[in-house]
PDB file of N, CA, C and O in Angstrom:
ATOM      1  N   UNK A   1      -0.149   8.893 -16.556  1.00  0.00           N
ATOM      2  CA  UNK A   1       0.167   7.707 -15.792  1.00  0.00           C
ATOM      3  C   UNK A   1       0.581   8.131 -14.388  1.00  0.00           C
ATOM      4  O   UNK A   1       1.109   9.224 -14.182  1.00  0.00           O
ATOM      5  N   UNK A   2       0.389   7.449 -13.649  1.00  0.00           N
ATOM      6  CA  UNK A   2       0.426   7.538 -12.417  1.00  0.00           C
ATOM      7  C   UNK A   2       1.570   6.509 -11.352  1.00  0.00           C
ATOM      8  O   UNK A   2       0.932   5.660 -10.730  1.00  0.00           O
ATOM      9  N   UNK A   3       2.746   6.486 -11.141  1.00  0.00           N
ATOM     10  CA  UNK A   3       3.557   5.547 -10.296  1.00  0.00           C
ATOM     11  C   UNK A   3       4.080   5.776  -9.457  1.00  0.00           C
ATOM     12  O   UNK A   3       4.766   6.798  -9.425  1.00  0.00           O
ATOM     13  N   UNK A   4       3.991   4.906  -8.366  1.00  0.00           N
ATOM     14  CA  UNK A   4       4.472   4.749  -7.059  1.00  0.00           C
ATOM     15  C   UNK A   4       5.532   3.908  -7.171  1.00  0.00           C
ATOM     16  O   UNK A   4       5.433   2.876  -7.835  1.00  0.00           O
ATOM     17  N   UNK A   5       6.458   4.188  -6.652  1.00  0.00           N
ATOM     18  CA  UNK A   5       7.756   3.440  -6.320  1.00  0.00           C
ATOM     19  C   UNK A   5       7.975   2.947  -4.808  1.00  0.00           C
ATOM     20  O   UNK A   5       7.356   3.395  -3.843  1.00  0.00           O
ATOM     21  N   UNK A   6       8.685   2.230  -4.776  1.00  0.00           N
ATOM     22  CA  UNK A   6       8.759   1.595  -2.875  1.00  0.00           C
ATOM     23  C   UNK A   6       7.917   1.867  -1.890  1.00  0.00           C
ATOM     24  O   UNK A   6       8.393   2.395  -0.885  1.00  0.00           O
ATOM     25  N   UNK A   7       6.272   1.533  -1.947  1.00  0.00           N
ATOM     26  CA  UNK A   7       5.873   2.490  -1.167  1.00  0.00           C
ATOM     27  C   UNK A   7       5.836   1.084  -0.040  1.00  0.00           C
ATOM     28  O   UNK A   7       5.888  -0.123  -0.279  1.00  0.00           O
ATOM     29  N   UNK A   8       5.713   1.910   1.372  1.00  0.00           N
ATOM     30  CA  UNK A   8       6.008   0.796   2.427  1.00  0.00           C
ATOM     31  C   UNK A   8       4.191   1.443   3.472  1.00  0.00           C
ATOM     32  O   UNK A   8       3.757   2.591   3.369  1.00  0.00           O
ATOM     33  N   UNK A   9       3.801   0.797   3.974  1.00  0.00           N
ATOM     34  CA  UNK A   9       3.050   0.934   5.049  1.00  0.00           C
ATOM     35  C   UNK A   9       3.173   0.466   6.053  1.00  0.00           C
ATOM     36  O   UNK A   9       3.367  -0.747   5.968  1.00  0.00           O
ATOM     37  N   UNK A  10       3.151   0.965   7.342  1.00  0.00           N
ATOM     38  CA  UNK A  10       2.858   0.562   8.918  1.00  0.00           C
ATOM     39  C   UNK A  10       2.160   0.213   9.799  1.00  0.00           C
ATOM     40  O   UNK A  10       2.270   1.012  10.729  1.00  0.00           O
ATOM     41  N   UNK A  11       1.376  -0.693  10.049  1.00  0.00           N
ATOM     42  CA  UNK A  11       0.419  -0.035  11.081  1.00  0.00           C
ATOM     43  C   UNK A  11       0.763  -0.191  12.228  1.00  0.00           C
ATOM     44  O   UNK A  11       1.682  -1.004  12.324  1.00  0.00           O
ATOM     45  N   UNK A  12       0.339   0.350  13.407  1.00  0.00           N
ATOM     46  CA  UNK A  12       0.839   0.356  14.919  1.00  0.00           C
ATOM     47  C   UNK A  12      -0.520  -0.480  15.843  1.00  0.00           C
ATOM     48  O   UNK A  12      -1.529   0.061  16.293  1.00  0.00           O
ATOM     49  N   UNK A  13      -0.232  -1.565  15.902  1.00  0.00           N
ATOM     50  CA  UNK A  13      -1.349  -2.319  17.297  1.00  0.00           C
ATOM     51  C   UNK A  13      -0.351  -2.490  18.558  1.00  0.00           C
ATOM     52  O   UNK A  13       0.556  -3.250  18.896  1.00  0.00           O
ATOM     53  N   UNK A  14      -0.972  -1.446  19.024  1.00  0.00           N
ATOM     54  CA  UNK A  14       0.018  -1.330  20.193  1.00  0.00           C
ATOM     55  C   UNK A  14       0.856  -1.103  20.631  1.00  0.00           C
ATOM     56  O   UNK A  14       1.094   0.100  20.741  1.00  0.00           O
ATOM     57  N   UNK A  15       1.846  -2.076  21.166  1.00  0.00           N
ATOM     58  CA  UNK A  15       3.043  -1.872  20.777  1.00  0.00           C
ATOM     59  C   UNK A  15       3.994  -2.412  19.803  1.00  0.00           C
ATOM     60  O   UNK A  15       5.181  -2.152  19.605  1.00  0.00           O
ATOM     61  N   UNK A  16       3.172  -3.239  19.237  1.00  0.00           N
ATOM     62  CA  UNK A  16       3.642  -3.693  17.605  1.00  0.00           C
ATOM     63  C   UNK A  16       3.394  -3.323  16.441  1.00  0.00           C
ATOM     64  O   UNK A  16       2.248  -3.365  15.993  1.00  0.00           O
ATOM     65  N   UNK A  17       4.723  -2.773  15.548  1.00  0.00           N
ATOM     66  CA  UNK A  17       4.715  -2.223  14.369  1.00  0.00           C
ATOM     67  C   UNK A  17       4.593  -3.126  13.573  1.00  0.00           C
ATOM     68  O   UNK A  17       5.385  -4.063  13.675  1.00  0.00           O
ATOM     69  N   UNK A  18       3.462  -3.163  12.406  1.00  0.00           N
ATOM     70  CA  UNK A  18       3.319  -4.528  11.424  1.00  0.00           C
ATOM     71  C   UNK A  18       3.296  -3.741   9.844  1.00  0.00           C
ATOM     72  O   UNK A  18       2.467  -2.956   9.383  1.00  0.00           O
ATOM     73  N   UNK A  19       4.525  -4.288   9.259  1.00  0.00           N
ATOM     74  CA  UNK A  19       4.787  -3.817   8.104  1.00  0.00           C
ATOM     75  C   UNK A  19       3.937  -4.558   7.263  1.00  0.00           C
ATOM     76  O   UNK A  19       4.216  -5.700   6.896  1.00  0.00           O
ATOM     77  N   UNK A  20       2.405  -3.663   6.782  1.00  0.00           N
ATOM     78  CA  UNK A  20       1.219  -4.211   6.000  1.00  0.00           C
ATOM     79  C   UNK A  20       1.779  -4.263   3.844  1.00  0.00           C
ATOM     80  O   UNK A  20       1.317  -5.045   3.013  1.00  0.00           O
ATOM     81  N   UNK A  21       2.797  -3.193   3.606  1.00  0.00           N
ATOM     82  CA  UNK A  21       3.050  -3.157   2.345  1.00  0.00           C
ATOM     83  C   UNK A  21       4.492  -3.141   2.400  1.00  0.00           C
ATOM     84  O   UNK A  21       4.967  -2.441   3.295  1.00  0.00           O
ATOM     85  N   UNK A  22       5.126  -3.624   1.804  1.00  0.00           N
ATOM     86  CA  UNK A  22       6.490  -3.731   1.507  1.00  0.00           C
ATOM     87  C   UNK A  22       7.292  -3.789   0.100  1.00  0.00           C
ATOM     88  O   UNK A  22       7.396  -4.682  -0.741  1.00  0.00           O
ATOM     89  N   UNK A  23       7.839  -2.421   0.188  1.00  0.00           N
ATOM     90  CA  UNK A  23       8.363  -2.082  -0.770  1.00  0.00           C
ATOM     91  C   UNK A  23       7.871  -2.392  -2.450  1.00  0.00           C
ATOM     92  O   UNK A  23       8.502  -2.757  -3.442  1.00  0.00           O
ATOM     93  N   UNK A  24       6.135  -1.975  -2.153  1.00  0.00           N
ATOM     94  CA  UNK A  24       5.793  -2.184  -3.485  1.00  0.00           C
ATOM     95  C   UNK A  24       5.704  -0.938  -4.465  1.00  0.00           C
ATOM     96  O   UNK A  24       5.215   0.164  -4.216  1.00  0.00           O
ATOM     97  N   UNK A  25       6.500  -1.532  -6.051  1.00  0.00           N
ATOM     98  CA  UNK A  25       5.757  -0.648  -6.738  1.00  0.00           C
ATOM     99  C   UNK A  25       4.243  -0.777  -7.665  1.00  0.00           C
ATOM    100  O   UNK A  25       3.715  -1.884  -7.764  1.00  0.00           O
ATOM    101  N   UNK A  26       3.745   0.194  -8.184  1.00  0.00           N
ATOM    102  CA  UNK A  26       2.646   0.003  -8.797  1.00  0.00           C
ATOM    103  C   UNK A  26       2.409   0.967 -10.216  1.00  0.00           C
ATOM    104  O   UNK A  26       3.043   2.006 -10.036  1.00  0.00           O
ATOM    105  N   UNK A  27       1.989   0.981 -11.037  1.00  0.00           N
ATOM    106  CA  UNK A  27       1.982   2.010 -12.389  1.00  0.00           C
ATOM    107  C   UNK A  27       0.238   2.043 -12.573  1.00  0.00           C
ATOM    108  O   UNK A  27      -0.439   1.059 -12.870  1.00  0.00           O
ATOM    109  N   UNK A  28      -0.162   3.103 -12.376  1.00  0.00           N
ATOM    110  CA  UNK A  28      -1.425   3.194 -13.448  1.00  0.00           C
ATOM    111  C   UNK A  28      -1.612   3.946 -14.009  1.00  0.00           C
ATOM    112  O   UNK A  28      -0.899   4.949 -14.022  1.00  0.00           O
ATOM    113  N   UNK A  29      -2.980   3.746 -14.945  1.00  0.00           N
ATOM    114  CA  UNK A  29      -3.022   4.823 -16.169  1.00  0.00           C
ATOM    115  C   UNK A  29      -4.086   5.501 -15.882  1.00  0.00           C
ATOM    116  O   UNK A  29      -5.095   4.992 -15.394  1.00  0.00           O
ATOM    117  N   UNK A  30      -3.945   6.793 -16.177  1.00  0.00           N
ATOM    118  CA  UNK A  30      -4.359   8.690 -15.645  1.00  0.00           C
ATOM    119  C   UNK A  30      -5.687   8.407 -15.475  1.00  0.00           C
ATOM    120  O   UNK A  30      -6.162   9.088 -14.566  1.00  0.00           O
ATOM    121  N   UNK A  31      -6.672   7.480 -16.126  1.00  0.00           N
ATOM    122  CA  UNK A  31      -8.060   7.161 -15.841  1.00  0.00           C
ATOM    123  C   UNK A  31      -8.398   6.275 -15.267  1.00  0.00           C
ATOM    124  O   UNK A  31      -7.603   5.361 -15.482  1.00  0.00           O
ATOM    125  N   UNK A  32      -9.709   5.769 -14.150  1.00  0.00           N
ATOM    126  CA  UNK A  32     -10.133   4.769 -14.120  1.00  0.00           C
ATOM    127  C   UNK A  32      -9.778   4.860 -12.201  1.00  0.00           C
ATOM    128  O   UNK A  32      -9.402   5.903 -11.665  1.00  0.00           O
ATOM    129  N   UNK A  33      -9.919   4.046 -11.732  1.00  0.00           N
ATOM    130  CA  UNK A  33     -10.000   3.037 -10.612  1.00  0.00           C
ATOM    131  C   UNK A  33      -9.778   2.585 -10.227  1.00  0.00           C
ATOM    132  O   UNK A  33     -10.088   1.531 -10.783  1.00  0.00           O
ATOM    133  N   UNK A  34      -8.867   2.197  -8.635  1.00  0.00           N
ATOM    134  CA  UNK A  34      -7.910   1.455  -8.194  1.00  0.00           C
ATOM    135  C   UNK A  34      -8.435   1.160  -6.979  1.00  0.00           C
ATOM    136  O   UNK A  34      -9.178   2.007  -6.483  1.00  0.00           O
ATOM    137  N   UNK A  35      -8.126  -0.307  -6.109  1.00  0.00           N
ATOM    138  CA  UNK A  35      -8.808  -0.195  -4.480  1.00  0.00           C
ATOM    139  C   UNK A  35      -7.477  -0.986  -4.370  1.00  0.00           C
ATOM    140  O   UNK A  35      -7.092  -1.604  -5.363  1.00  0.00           O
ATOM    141  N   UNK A  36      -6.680  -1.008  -3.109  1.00  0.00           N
ATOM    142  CA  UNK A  36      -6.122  -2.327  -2.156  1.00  0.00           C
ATOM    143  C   UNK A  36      -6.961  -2.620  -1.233  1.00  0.00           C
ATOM    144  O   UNK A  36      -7.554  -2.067  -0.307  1.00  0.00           O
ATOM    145  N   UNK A  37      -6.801  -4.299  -2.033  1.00  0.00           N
ATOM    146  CA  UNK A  37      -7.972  -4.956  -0.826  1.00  0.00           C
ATOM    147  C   UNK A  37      -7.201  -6.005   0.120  1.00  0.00           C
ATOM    148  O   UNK A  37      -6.574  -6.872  -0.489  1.00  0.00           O
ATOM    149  N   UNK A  38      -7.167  -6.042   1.347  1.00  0.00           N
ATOM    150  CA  UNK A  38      -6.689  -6.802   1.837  1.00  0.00           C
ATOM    151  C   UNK A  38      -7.942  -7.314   3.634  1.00  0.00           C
ATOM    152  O   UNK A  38      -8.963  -6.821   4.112  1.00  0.00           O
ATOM    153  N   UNK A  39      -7.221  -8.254   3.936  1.00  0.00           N
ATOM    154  CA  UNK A  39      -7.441  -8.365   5.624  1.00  0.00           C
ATOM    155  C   UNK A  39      -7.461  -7.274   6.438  1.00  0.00           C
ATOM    156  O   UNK A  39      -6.461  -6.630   6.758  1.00  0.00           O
ATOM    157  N   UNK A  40      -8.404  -7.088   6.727  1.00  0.00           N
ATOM    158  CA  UNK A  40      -8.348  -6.123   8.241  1.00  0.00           C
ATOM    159  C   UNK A  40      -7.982  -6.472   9.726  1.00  0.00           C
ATOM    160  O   UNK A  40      -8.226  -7.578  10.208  1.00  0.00           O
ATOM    161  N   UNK A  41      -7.425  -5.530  10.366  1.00  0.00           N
ATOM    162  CA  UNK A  41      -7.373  -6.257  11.878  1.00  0.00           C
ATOM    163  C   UNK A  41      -7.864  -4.962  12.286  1.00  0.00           C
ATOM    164  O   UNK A  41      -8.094  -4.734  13.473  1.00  0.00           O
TER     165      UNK A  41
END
């Protein structure tokens, strides 16, 4: 198994920092396939 705890992401446009993930956790299992799909900018 595989888990992430609080993970946070950033991205930087410019001069604005935009917190894209927030404080998520997630669990998966040792096989198989995962994507985050979201909006792009």
């Amino acid at each position: 198994m595989i888990k992430l705890e609080k993970v946070n992401k950033y991205f930087n446009s410019g001069k604005n920092k935009i917190h894209i993930i927030k404080n998520t956790t997630l669990e998966m299992e040792s096989t198989g396939l995962v994507a985050i799909l979201g909006k792009s900018r």
